[in-house]
N, CA, C and O atoms as CSV, one atom per row, in Angstrom:
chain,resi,resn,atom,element,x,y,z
A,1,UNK,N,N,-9.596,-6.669,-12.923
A,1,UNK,CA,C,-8.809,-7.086,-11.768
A,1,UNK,C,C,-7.333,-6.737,-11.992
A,1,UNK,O,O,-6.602,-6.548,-11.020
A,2,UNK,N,N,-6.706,-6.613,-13.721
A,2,UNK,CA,C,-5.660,-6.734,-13.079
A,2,UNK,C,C,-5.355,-5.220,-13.212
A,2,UNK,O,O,-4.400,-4.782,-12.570
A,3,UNK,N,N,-6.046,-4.427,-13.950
A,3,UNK,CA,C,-6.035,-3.046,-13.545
A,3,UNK,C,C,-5.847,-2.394,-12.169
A,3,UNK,O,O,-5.223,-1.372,-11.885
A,4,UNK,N,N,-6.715,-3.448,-11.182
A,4,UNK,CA,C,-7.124,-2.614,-9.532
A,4,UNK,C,C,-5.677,-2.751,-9.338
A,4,UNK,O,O,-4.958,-1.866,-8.874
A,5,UNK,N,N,-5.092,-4.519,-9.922
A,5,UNK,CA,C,-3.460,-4.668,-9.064
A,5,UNK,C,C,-2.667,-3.761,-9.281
A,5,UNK,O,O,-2.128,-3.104,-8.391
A,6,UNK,N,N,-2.461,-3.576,-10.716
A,6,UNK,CA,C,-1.927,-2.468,-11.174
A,6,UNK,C,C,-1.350,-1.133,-10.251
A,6,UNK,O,O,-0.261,-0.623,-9.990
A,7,UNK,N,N,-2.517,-0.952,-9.994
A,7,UNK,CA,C,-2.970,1.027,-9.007
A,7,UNK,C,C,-2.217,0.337,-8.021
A,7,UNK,O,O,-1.087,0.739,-7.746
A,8,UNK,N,N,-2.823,-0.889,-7.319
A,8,UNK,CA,C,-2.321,-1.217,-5.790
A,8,UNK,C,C,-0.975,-1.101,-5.907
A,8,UNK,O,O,-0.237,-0.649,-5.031
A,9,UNK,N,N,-0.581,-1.570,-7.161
A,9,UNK,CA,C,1.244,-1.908,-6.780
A,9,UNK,C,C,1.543,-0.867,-7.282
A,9,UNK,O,O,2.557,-0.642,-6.620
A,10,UNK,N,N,1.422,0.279,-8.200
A,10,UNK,CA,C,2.318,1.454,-8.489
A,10,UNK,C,C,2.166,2.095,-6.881
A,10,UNK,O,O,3.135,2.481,-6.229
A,11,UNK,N,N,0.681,2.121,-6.375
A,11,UNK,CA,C,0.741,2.999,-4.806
A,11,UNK,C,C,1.354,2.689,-3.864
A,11,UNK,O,O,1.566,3.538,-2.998
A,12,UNK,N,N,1.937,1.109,-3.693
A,12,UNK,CA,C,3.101,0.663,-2.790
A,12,UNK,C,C,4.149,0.688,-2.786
A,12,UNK,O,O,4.972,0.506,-1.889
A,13,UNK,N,N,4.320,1.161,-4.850
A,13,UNK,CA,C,5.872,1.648,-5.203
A,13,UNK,C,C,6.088,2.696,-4.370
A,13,UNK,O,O,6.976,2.867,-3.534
A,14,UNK,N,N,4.942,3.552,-4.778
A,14,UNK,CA,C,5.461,5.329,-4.505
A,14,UNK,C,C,5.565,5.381,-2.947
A,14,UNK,O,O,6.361,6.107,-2.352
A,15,UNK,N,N,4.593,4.454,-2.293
A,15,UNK,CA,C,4.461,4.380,-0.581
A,15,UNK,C,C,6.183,3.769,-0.207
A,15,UNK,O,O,6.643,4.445,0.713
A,16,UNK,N,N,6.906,2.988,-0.563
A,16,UNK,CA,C,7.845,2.441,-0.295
A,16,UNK,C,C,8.759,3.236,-0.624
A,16,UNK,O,O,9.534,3.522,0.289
A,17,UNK,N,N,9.031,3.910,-2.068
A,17,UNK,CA,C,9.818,4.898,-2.569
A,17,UNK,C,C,10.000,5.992,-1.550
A,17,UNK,O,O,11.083,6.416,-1.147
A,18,UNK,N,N,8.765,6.404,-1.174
A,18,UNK,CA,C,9.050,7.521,-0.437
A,18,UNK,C,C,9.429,7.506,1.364
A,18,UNK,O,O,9.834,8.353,2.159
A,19,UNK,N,N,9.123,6.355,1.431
A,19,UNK,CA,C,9.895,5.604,3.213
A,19,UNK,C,C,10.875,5.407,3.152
A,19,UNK,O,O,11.658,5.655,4.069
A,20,UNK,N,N,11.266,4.782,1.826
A,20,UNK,CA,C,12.705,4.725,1.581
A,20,UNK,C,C,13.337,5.637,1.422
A,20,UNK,O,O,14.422,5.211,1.819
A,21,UNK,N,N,13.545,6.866,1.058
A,21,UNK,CA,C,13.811,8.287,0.924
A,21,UNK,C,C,13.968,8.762,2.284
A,21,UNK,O,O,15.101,9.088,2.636
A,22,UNK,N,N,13.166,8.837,2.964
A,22,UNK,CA,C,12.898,9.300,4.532
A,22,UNK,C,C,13.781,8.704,5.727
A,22,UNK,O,O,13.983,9.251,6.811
A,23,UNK,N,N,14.308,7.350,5.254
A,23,UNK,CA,C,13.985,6.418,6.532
A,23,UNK,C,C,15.185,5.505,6.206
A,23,UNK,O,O,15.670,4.780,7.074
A,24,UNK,N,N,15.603,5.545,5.090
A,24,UNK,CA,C,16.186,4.219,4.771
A,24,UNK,C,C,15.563,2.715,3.970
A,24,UNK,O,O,15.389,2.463,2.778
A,25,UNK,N,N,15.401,2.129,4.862
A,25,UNK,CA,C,14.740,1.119,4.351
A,25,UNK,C,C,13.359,0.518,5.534
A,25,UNK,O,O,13.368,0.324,6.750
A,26,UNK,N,N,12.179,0.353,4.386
A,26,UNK,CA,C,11.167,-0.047,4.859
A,26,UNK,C,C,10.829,-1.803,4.539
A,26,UNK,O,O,11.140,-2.223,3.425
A,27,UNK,N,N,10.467,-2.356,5.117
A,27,UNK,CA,C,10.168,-3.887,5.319
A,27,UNK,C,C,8.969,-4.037,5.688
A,27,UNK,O,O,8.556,-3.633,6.775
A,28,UNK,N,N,8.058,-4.810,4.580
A,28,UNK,CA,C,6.530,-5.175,5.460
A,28,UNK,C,C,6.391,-6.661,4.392
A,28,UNK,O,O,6.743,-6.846,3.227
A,29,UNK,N,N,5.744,-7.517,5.357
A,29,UNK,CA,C,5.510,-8.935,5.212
A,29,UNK,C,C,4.052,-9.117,3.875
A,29,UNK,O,O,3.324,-8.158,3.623
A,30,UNK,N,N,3.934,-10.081,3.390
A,30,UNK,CA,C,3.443,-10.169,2.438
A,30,UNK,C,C,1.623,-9.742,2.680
A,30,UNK,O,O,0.802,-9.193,1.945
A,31,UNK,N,N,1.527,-10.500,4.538
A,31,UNK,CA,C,0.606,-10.364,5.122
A,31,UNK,C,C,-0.283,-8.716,5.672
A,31,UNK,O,O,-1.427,-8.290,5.830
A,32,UNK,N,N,1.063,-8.285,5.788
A,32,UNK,CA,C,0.665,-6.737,6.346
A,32,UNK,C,C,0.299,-5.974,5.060
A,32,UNK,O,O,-0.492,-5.067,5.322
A,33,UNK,N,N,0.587,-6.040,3.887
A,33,UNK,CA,C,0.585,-5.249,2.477
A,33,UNK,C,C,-0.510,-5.844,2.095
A,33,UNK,O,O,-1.208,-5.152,1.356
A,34,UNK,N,N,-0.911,-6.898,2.342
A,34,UNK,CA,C,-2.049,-7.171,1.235
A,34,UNK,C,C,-3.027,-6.860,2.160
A,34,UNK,O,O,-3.981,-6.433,1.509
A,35,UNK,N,N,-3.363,-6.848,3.680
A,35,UNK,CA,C,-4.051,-7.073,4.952
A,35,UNK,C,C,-4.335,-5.109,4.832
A,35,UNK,O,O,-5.472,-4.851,5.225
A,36,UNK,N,N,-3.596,-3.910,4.419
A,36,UNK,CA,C,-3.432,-3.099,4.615
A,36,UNK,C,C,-3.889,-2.499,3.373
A,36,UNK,O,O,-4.002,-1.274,3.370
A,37,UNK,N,N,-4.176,-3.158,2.298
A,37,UNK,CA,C,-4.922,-2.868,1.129
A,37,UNK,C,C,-6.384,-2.713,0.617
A,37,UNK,O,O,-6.932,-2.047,-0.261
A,38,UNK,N,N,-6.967,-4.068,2.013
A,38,UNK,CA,C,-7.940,-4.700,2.456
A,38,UNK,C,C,-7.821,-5.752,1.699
A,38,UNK,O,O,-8.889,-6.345,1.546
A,39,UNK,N,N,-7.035,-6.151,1.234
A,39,UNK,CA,C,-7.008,-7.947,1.106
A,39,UNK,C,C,-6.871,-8.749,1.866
A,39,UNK,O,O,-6.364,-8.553,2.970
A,40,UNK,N,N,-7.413,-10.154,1.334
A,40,UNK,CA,C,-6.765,-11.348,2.310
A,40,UNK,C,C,-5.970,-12.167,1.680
A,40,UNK,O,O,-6.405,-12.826,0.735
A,41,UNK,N,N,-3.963,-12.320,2.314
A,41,UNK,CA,C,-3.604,-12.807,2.233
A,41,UNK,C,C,-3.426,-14.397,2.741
A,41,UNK,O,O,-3.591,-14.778,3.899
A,42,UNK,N,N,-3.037,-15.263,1.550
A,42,UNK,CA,C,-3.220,-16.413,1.493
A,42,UNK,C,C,-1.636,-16.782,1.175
A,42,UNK,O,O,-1.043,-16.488,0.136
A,43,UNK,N,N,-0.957,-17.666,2.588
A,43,UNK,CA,C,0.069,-17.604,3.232
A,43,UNK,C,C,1.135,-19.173,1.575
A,43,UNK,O,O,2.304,-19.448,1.302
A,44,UNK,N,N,0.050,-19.538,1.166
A,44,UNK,CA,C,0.402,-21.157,1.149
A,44,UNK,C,C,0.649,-20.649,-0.762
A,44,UNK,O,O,1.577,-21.195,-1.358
A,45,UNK,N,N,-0.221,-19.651,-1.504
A,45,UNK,CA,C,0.298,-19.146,-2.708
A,45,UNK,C,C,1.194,-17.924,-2.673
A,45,UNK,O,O,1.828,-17.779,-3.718
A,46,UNK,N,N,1.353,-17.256,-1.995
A,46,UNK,CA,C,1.987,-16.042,-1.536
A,46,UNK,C,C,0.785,-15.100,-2.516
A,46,UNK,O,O,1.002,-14.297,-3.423
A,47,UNK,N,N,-0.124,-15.425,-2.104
A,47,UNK,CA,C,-1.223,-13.941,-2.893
A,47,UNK,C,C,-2.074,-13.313,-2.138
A,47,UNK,O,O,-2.470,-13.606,-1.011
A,48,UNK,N,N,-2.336,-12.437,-2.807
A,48,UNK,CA,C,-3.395,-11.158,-2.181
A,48,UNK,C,C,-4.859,-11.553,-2.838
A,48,UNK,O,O,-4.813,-11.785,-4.046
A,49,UNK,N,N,-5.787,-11.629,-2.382
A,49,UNK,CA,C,-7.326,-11.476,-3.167
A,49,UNK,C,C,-7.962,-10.366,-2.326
A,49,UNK,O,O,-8.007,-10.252,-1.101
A,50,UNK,N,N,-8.531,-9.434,-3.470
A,50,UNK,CA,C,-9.498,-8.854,-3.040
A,50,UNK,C,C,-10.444,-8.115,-3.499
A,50,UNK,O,O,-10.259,-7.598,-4.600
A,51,UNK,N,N,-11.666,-7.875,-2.805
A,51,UNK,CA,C,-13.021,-7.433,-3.312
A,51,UNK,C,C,-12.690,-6.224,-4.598
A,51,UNK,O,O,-11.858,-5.333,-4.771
A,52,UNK,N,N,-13.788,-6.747,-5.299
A,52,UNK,CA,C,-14.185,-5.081,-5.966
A,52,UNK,C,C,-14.320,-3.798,-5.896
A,52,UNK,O,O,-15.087,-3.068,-6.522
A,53,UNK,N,N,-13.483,-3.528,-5.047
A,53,UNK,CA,C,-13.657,-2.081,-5.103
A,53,UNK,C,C,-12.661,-0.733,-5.121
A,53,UNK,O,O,-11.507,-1.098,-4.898
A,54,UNK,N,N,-12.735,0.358,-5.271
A,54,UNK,CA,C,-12.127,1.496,-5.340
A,54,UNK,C,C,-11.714,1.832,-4.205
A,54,UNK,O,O,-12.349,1.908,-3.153
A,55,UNK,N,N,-10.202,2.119,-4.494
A,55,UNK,CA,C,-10.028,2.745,-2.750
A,55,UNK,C,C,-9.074,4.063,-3.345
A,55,UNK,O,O,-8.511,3.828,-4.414
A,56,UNK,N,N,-8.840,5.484,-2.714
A,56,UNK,CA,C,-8.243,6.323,-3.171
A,56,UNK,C,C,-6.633,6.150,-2.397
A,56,UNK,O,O,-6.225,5.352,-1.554
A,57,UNK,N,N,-6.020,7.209,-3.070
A,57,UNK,CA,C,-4.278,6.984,-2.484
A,57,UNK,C,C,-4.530,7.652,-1.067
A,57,UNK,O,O,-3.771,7.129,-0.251
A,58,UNK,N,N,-5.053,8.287,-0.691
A,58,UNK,CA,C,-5.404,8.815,0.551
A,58,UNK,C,C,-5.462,7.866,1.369
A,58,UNK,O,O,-4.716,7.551,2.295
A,59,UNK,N,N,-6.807,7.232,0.804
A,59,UNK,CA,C,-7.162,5.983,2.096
A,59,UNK,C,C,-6.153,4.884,2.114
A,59,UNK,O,O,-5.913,4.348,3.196
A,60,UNK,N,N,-5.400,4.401,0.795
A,60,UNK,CA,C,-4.608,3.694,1.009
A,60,UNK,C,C,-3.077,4.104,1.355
A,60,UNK,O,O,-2.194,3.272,1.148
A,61,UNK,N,N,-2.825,5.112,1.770
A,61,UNK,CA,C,-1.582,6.067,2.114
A,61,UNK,C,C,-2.246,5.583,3.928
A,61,UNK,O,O,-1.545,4.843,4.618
A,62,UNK,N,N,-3.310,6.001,4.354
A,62,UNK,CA,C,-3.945,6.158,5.802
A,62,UNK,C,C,-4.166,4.630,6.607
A,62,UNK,O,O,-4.230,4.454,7.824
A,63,UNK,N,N,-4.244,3.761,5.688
A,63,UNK,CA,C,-4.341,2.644,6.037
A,63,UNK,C,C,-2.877,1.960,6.430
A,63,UNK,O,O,-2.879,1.220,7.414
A,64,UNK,N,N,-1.486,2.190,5.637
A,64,UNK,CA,C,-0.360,1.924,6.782
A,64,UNK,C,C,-0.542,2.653,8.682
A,64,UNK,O,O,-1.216,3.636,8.990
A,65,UNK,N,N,-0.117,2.205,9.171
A,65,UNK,CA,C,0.180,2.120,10.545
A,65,UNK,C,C,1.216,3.780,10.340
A,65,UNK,O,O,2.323,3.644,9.818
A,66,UNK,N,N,0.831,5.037,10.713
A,66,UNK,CA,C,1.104,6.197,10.788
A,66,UNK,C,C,1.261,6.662,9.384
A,66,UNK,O,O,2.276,7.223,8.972
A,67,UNK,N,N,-0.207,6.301,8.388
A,67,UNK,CA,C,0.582,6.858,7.195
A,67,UNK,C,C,-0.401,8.375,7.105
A,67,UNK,O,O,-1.460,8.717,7.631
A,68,UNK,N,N,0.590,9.053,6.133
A,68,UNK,CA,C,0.112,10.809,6.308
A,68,UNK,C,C,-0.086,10.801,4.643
A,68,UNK,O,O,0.427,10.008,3.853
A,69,UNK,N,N,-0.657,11.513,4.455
A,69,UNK,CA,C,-1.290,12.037,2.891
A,69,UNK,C,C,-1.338,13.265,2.784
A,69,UNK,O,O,-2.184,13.999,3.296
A,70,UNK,N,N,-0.215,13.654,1.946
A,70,UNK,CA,C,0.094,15.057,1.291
A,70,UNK,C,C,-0.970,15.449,0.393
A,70,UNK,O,O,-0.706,14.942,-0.697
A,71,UNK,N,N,-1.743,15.924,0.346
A,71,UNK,CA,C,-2.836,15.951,-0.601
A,71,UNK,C,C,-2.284,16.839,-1.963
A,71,UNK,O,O,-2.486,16.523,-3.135
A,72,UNK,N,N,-1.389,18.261,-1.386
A,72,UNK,CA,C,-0.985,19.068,-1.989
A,72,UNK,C,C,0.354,18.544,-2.904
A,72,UNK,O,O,0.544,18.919,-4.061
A,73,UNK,N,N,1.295,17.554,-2.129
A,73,UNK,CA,C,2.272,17.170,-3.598
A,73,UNK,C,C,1.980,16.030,-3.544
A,73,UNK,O,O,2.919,15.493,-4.132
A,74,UNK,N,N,1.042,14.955,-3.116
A,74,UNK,CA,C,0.021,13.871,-3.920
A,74,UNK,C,C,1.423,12.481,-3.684
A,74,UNK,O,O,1.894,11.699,-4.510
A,75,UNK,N,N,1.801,12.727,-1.834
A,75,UNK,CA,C,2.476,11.660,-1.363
A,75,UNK,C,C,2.249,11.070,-0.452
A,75,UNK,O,O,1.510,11.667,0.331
A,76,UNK,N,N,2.604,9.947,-0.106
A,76,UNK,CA,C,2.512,9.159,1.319
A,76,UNK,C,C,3.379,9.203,1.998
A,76,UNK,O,O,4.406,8.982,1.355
A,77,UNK,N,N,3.611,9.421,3.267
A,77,UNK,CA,C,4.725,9.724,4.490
A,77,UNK,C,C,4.227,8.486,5.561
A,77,UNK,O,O,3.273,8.684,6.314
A,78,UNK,N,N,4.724,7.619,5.554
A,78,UNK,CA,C,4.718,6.537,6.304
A,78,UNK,C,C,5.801,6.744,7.771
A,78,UNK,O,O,6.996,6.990,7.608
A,79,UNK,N,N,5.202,6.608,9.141
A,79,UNK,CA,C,6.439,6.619,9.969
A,79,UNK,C,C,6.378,5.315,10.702
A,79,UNK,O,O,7.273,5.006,11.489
């Protein structure tokens, strides 16, 4: 488990890093990031739980609300 968190949060670094680069500054609620991971956030610990499973940077790049996946330089473009 805390491996999966691990991946999740370096891929929201690089997802944020690179909106931030683009855009300025990006803002998403504790609810939309964990909800967009396929977790369910739980409002009253401020945490994320979620299932077992594998998800790639693709799908989790595609799962923000307009996100694009560079496959070729291996980024997320969020608009």
């Amino acid at each position: 488990m805390l491996n999966r968190n691990l991946v999740v949060g370096i891929s929201l670094a690089v997802a944020l890093t690179t909106v931030g680069c683009a855009a300025g500054k990006a803002r998403m609620t504790g609810a939309s990031m964990c909800q967009a991971h396929g977790g369910t956030y739980n409002a009253t610990t401020k945490s994320c739980s979620y299932t077992a499973s594998t998800k790639s940077a693709k799908d989790i790049c595609q799962s923000h609300p307009g996100g694009y996946w560079d496959d070729a330089a291996g980024f997320c473009e969020i608009n």
